[in-house]
MIGU-708139 format. One record per residue (C-alpha): y negated, z, x; residue number from 1. Coordinates in nm, 3 decimals. Layout:
BEGIN
{node {Y Z X} NUM} ...
END
This chain:
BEGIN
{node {-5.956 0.856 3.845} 1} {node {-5.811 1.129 3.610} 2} {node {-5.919 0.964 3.322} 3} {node {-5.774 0.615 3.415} 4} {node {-5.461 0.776 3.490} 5} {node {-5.483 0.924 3.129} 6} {node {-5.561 0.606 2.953} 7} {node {-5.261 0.388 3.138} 8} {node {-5.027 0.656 3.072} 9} {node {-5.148 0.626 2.732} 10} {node {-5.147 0.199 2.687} 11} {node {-4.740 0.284 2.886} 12} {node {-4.684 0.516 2.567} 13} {node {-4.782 0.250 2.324} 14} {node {-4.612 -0.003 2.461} 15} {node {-4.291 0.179 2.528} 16} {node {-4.305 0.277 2.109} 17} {node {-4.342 -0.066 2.051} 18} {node {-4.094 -0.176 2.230} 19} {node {-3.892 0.083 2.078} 20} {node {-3.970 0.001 1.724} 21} {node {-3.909 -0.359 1.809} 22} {node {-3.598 -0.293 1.918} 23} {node {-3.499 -0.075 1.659} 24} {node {-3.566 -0.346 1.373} 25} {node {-3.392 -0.550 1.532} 26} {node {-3.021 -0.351 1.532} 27} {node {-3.154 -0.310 1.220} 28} {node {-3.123 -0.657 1.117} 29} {node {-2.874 -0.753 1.349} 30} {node {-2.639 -0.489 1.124} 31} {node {-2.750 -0.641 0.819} 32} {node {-2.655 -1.001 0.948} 33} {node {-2.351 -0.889 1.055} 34} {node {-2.238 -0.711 0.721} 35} {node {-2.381 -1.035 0.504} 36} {node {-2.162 -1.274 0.799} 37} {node {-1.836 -1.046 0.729} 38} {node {-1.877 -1.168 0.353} 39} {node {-1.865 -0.850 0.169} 40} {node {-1.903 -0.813 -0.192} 41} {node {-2.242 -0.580 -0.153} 42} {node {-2.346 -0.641 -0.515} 43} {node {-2.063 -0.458 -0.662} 44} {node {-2.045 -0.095 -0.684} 45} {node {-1.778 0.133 -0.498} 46} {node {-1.468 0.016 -0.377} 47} {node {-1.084 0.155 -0.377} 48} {node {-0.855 0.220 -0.187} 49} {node {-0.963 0.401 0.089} 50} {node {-0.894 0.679 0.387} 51} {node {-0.930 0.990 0.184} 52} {node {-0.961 1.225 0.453} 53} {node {-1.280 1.060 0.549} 54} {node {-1.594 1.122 0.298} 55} {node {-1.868 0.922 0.453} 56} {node {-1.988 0.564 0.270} 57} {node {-2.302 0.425 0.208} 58} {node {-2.263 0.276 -0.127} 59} {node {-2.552 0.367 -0.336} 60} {node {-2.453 0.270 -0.676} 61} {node {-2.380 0.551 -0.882} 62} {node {-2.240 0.633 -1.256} 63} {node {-2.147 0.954 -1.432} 64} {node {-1.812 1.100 -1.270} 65} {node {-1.526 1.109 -1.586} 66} {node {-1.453 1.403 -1.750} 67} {node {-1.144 1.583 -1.637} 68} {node {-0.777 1.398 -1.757} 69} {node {-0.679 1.674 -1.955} 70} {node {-0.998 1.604 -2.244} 71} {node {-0.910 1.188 -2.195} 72} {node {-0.661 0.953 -2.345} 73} {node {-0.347 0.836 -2.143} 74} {node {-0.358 0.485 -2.151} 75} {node {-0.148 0.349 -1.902} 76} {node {0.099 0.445 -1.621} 77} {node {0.179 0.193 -1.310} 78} {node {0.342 0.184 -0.975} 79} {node {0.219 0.032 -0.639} 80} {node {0.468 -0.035 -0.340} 81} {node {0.353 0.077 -0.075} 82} {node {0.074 0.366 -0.102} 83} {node {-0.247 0.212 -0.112} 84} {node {-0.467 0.488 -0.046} 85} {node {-0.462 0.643 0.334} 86} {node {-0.409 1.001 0.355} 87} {node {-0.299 1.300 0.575} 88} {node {0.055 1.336 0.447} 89} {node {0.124 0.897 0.408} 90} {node {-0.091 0.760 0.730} 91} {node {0.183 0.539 0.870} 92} {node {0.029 0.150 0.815} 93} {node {0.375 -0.066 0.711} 94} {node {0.149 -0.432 0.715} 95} {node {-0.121 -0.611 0.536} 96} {node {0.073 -0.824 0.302} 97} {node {0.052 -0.781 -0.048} 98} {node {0.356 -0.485 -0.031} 99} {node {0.152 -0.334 0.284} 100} {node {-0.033 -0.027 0.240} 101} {node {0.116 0.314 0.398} 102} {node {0.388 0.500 0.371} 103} {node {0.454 0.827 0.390} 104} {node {0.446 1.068 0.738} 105} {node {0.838 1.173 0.651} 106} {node {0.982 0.866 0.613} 107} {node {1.190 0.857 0.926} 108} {node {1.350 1.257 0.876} 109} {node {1.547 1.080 0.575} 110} {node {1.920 1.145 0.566} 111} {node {2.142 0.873 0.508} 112} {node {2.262 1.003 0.163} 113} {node {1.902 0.997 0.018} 114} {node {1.858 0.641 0.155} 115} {node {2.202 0.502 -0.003} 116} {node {2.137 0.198 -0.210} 117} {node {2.145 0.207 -0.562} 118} {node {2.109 -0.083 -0.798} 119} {node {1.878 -0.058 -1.169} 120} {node {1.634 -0.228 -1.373} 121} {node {1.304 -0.143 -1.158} 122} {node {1.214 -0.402 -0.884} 123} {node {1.025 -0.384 -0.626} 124} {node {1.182 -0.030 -0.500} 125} {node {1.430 0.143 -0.294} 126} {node {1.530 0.442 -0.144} 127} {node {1.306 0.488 0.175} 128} {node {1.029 0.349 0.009} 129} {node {0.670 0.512 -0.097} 130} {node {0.502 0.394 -0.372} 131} {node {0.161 0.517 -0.515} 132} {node {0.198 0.622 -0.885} 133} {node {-0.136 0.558 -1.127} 134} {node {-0.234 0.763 -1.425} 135} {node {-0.540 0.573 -1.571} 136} {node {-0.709 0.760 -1.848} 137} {node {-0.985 0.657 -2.080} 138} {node {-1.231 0.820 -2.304} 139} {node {-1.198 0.553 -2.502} 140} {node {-1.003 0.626 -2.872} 141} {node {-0.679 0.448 -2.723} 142} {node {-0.313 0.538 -2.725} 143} {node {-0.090 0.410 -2.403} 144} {node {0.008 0.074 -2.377} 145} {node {0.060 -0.250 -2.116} 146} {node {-0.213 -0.296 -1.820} 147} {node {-0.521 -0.203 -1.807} 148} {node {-0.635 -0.351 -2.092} 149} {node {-0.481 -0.088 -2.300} 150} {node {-0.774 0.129 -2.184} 151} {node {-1.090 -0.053 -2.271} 152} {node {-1.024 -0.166 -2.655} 153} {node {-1.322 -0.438 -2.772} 154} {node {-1.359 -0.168 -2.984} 155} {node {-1.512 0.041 -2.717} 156} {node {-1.810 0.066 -2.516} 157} {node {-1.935 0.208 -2.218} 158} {node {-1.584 0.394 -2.163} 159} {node {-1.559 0.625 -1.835} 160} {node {-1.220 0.565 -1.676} 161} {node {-1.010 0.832 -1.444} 162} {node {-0.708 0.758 -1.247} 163} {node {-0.503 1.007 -1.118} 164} {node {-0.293 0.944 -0.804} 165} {node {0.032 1.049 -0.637} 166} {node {0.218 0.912 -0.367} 167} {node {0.595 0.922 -0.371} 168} {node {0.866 0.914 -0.148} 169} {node {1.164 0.744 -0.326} 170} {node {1.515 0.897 -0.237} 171} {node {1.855 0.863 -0.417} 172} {node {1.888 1.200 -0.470} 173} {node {1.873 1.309 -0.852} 174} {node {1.725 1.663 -0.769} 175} {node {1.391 1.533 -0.632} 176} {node {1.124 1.452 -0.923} 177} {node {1.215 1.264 -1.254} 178} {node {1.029 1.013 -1.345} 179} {node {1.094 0.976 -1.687} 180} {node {0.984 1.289 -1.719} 181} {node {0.627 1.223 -1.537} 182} {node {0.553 0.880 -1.753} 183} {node {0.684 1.064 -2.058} 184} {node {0.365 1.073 -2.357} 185} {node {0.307 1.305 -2.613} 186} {node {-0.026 1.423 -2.786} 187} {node {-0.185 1.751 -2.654} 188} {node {-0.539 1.842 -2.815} 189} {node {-0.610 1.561 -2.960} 190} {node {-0.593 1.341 -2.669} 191} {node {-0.288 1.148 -2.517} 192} {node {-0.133 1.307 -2.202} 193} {node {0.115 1.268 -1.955} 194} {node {0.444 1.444 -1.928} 195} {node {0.342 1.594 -1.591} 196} {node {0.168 1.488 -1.277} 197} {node {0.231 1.705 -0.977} 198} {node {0.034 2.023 -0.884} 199} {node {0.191 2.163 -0.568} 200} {node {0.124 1.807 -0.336} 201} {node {-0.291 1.975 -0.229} 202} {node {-0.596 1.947 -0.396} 203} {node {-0.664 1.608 -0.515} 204} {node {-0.998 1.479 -0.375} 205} {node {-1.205 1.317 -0.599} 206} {node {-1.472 0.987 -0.544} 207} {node {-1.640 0.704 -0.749} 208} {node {-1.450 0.380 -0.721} 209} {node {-1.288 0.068 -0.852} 210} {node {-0.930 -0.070 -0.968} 211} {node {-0.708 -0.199 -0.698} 212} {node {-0.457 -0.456 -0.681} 213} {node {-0.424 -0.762 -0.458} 214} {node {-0.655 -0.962 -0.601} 215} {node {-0.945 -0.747 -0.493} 216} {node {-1.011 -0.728 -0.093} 217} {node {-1.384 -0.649 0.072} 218} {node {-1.533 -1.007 0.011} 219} {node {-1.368 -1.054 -0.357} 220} {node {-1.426 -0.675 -0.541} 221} {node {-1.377 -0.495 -0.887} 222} {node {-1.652 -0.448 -1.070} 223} {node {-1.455 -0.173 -1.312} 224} {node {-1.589 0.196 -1.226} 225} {node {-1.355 0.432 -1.213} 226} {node {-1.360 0.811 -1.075} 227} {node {-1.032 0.838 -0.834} 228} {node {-0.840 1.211 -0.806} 229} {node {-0.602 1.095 -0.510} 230} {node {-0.369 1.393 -0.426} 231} {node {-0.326 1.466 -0.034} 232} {node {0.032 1.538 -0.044} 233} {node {0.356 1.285 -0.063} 234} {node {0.637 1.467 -0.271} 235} {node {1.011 1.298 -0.323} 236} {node {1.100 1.124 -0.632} 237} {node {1.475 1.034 -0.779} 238} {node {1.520 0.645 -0.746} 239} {node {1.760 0.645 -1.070} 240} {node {1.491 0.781 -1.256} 241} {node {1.259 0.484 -1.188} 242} {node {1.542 0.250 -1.332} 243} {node {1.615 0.501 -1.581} 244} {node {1.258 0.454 -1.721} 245} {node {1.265 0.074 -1.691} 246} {node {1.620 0.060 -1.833} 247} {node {1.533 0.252 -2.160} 248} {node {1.216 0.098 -2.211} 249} {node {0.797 0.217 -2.175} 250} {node {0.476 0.176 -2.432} 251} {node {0.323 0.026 -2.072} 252} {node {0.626 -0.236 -2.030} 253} {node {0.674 -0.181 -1.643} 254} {node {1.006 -0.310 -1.466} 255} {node {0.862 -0.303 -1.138} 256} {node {0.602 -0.231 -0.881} 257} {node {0.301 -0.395 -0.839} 258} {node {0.131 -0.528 -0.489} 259} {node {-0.131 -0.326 -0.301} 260} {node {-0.499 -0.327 -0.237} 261} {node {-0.574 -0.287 0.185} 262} {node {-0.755 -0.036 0.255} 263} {node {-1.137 -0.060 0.195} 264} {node {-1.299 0.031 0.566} 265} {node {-1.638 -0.126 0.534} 266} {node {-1.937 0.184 0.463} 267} {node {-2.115 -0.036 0.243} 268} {node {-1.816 -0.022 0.008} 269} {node {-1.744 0.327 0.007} 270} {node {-1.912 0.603 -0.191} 271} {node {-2.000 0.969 -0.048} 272} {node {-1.731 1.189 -0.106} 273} {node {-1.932 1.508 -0.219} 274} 
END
């Protein structure tokens, strides 16, 4: 009788790991149905923007990481209203529209002198709003110029691209940052750099990604690879010296801020954050 018992709690075992297995394989596929339903773009390699205080993503393309900015060429220098990145210090979701994005935590703790209106050449911007500022870089032999075609020359293969981020507050106030002194150029060890990108808004955290824009969304994606260095921090920045930049005239021939990229939430379009 001992031995029967034995063997039917045995065949229960097997058929309870079958079951299990059976079921398993099929959340399995069931999540695999569910991500190819949704539509997303699973051929193309990591996605941007994103939350960047969460590293998880399942993306497993990979590509060499860009050497720091400092040994690449500046090659162009653009604006995004709102930010499109997420982050600890510029969580609060304005809308999903192509001027969407986030804006930053201290938005409301503005006084009414730093929100006065102020009129210049720069669209797309006013006091009270946050915009995302973009540093692309290239390893590429190119000196700045207009989009982002400025940083791939035909001339060029297999570049390695690096964008370095900052989110902004804008205020009228003509003690916060200058931008005309950030998007300034000059030559510094052979490379092109910037005039200054900020160092006291956290440690910038760093990923594998793609451009952004509004043309890009989970189901239509970049294939560019680029290596992201997205600082946590919003700082303030002088509204006049936006216009002041757009009024004297830039090598990248911006007069106004460009649309955003929502958010990229999906796993399967994220990379690791190591």
């Amino acid at each position: 009788m001992a031995s029967c018992a034995l063997a039917l709690a045995g065949c229960a075992n097997e058929t309870i790991a079958a079951e299990t297995d059976a079921a398993t394989e099929a959340d399995v596929s069931a999540q695999v149905e569910t991500v190819e339903q949704a539509g997303l773009c699973l051929d193309a390699g990591p996605q941007t923007p994103r939350d960047i205080a969460g590293v998880y993503g399942l993306n497993s393309v990979t590509f060499p990481k860009a050497p720091p900015s400092t040994e690449m060429n500046l090659c162009n220098i653009h604006t995004h209203t709102n930010a499109e990145h997420k982050g600890p210090d510029f969580s609060v979701f304005v809308n999903d529209s192509d001027y969407g994005g986030y804006a930053c935590n201290a938005t409301q703790d503005l006084t009414e002198a730093e929100l006065t209106p102020v009129e210049g050449a720069y669209g797309k911007v006013k006091p009270g709003d946050t915009i995302e500022v973009h540093w692309v870089h290239t390893t590429c032999d190119a000196a700045p110029g207009e989009g982002l075609g400025a940083c791939v020359p035909e001339t060029c293969t297999d570049p390695l691209l690096r964008v370095e981020a900052q989110v902004f507050l804008v205020v009228n106030d003509e003690s916060a940052a200058d931008f005309t002194e950030l998007a300034a150029v000059r030559q510094a060890g052979g490379v092109w750099q910037p005039g200054g990108i900020p160092s006291s808004t956290g440690t910038p955290v760093s990923f594998r990604g793609s451009t952004t824009g509004p043309s890009y969304n989970q189901m239509q994606c970049s294939p560019a690879q680029v290596t992201w260095s997205v600082r946590p921090q919003c700082t303030k920045l002088d509204i006049n010296s936006l216009h002041a930049w757009a009024e004297e005239g830039n090598v990248f021939n911006e007069t106004k801020s460009h649309g955003v990229r929502q958010l990229v939430t999906a796993p399967e379009l994220l990379s690791p954050i190591e």
